[in-house]
N, C-alpha and C positions, 0 to 999 in steps of 0.2 A: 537502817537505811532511810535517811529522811529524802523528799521529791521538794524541788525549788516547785513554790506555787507557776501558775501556768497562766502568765502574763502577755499582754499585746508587747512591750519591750522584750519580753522572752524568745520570741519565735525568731526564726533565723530569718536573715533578710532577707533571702526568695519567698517567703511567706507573705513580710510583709509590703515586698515590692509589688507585690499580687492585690493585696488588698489594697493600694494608693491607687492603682488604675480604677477603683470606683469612685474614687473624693473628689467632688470638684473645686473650685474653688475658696468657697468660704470654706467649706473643709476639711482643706490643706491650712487655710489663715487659722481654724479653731485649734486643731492638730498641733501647730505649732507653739501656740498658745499653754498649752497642757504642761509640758516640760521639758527643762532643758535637752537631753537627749532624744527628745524627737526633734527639736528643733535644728541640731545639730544632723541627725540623720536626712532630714528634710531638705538640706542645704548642700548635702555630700548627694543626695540623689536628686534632686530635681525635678518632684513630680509633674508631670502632663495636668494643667489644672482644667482640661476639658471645657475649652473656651471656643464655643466652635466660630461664634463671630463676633463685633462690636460695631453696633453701626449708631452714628450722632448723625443727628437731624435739627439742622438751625433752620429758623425764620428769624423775620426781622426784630424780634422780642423777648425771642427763646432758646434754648439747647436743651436738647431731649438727648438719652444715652439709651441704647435698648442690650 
């Protein structure tokens, strides 16, 4: 009786949909990045990239993004 090693692609996707609710943005951009079948699972679920706001701020000179 050999055991499949016990990988993050391993666990079943209520496991891993568990753990994306911690990633936030960059993240999810690094996550993707790793390999194909995450990127693939990444696109089929859509994680919440926990962006709670974005506010730009112009003067006469500049654009600031926070």
């Amino acid at each position: 009786m050999s055991l499949e090693p016990s990988t993050l692609l391993n666990l079943p996707d209520v496991a891993k949909d568990h753990l994306m609710e911690y990633l936030n943005y960059i993240d999810i951009a690094r996550l993707r990045k790793t390999c194909h079948v995450f990127r693939q699972y990444l696109q089929v679920m859509l994680p919440d990239a926990n962006i709670p706001s974005i506010q730009v701020v112009q003067d006469e000179k500049s654009m600031k993004q926070f």
